[in-house]
Structure formats: C-alpha cells, structure tokens
N, C-alpha and C positions, 0 to 999 in steps of 0.2 A: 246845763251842768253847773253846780254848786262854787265848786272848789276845781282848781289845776290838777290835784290829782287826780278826782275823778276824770274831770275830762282826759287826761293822760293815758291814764286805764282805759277808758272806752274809746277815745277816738285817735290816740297815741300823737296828740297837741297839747298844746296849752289853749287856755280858753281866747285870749286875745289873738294868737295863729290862727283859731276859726271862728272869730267875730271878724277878722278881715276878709279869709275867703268867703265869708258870706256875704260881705260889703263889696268885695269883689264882681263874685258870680251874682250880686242882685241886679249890679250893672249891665246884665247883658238882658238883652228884653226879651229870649224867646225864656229866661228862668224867670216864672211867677210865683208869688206865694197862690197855692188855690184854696178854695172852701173851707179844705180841710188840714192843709199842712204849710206849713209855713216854710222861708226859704232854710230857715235854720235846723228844721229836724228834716227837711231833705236832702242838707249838706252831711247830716248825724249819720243818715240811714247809711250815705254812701260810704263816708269812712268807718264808719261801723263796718260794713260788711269787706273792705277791703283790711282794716284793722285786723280782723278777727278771724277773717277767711271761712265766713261763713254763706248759707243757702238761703233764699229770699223766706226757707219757709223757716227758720230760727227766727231769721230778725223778723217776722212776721208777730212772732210771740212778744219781743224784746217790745216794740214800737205798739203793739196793737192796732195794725193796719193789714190790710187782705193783699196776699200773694201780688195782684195783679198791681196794685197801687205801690209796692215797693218795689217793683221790677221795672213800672212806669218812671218815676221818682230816682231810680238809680238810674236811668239811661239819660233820664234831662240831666242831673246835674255831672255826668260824664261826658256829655255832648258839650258841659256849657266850662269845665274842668281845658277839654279840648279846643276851644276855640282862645283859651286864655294862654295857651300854650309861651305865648309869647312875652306875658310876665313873671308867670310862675318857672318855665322852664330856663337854664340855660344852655345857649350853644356848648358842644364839648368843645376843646381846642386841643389840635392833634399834639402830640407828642412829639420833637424831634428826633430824630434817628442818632444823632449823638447826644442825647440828653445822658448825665452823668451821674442822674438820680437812684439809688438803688431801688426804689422800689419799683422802678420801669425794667430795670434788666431781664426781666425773669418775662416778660412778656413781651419782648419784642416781636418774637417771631408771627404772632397774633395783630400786632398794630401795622400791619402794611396796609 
C-alpha cells in the first residue's frame, strides 16, 4: 500500500503497524513466505478480511488468488496472530469493587 490512507481504508492501520506485525509474524517459523505470496499480502489478505468482514470468495477477486489459497493463508497467519498472543495482547486487570470511576458504575453488576 502506497500511502497511510490507503492502507487505513483497506486494512484499518497504518502502514508502519503492519510493517511490524509482519516483522513480527515473519519471526515465527511455521509463517513462510511461499512461491507465490509473500508474508506481507498474507498479513493483507487476513486483515482485509477481518477489516471488511468479508467471504474468502470477495477477497478472492480483491487479491486474485483461488478460494482454497485464501482460506489456507488466512488460518496460517491466524494460527501465527495466536501464538503472539503474548506481545500483541494484554492481560485485562479486574476492576476493584470500590473503584469510584464512573464509567465502572453502571456495570458492576456484570464484573463479578
């Protein structure tokens, strides 16, 4: 992608957020670039399709690759997404029971 906006528009980042998770997920060794796709437009394909909330047969048109190859392609780098859990994500941290924040009040009853 050219420009931040486009990428914005299509994969709802900026372009340097997914030049990392692609330096990221290149580090893990079951995600390869293959023959024919690189690790970067298989990081595209995935948040494209989670971006856009779309069916493997749209982005099939968007990327010009066959059903089976985007649906392969989306589960590696969700398998490789999930094993990063541990940089990308964080732990939540509960709530105390007297916390005196408003916008906790209203949902207490819900955080036991």
């Amino acid at each position: 992608y050219q420009s931040d906006e486009t990428c914005l528009q299509q994969l709802r980042m900026n372009r340097s957020t997914f030049v990392k998770i692609c330096g990221m997920i290149g580090t893990i060794d079951k995600l390869k670039a293959s023959k024919y796709l690189q690790i970067d437009e298989q990081v595209a394909i995935f948040l494209y399709i989670l971006a856009h909330h779309v069916k493997n047969r749209v982005v099939r048109f968007q990327f010009h690759r066959s059903r089976e190859t985007i649906s392969k392609h989306f589960n590696n780098v969700l398998n490789a997404i999930v094993r990063l859990e541990k940089d990308l994500f964080q732990k939540p941290v509960p709530i105390p029971e007297n916390s005196t924040d408003d916008r906790w009040k209203w949902f207490k009853v819900f955080l036991c």
